[in-house]
N, C-alpha and C positions, 0 to 999 in steps of 0.2 A: 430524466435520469439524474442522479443526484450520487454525486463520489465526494469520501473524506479516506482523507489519508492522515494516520495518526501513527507520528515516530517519536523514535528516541534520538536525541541528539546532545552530542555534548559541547560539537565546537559548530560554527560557521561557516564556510568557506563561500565567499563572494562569488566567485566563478559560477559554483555547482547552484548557488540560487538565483545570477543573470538566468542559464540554462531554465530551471526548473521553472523560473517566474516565469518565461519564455512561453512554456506549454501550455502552463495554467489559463493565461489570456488567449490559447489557440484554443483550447476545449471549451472557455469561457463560451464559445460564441454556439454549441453545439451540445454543452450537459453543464450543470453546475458542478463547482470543485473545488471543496477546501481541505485546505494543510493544519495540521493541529500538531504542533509540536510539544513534547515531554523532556525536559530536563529534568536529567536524573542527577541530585545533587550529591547523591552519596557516592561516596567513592570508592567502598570496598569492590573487590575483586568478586571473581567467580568463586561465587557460592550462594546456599539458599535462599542468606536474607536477601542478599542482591536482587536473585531470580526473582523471588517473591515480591519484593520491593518496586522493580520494575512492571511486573504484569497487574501487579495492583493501581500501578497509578496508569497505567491501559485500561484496566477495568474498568474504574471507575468513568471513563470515557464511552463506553458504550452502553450502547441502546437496547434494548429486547427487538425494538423497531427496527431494526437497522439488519443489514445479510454482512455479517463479519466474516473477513477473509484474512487470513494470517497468511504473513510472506514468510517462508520456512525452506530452510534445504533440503526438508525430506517433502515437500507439498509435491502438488504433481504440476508437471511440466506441459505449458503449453507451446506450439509455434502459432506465429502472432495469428493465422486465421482459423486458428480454432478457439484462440483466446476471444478475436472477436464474435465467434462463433457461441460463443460461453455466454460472453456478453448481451448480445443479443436477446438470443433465449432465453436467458434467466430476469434480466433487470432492462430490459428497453421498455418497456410499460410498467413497469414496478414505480409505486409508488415511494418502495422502500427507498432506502440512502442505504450505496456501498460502499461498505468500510475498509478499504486498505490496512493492515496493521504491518507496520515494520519495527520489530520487536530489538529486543537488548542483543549483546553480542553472544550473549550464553545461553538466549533460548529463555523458556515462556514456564512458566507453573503447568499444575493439572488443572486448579481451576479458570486459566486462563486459554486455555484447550478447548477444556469442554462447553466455550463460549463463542466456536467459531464454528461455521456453516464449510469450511471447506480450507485448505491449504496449499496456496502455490507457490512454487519456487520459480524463482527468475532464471535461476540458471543453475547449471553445477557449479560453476566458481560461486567464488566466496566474495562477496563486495562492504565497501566501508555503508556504512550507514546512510551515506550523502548521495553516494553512489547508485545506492539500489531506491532510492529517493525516485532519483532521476530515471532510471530505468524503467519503474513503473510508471512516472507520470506518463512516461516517452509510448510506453508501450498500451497506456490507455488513450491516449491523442490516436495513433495507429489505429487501434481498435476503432473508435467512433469513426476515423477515416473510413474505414474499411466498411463497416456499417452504413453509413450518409452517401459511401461509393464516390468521395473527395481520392481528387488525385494527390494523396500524401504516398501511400503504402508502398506503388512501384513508380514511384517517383525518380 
């Protein structure tokens, strides 16, 4: 099983990549998992070119190969064992590579939509970029837990 996670990000914060390097090296040992991060250099605000701007340089990131999943306020919500429930089923023998997408702050094009196999939201809040980083590495660590039956989940 093979995960990429492709964000946007504009700053760093030290902490929130102790944390996420953290996970990385715990899934390390159970799926492979890489980070692909996008710096978005332009700095106009919300609006089209922006949107467009941003999901193109996501695009051009993906695969036809790959099950892209866009993280989205409107995606559907899972609780973590159904997510790993999700996971299982669909990519535990897949040869494909899934693709996490954690998009710009205003949201994605149509062509950058209609290149995704499914959308989930992490939560109803609303999280910074770095934030929801972490959230999903956290909640894909769980997930394998939950799957391989590691005492992480109810830990």
């Amino acid at each position: 099983m093979n995960f990429k996670i492709i964000y946007l990000s504009s700053e760093k914060n030290s902490n929130i990549e102790i944390l996420v390097n953290n996970y990385i090296k715990k899934i390390k040992h159970i799926a492979d998992v890489e980070l692909f991060k996008i710096h978005n250099k332009n700095k106009s605000k919300k609006n089209k070119f922006n949107i467009d701007y941003e999901s193109n340089l996501i695009i051009n990131q993906l695969s036809k190969n790959d099950i892209n999943i866009l993280i989205d306020e409107k995606g559907d919500i899972y609780e973590t064992i159904e997510f790993s429930k999700f996971i299982q089923k669909n990519f535990l023998y897949s040869s494909k590579k899934i693709v996490f997408i954690i998009g710009g702050a205003y949201g994605f094009n149509k062509e950058l939509n209609k290149k995704v196999e499914k959308k989930i939201s992490l939560s109803k809040f609303t999280f910074t970029h770095d934030i929801a980083r972490l959230l999903l590495i956290e909640q894909i660590y769980r997930a394998l837990t939950v799957i391989k039956n590691f005492p992480y989940h109810n830990h």
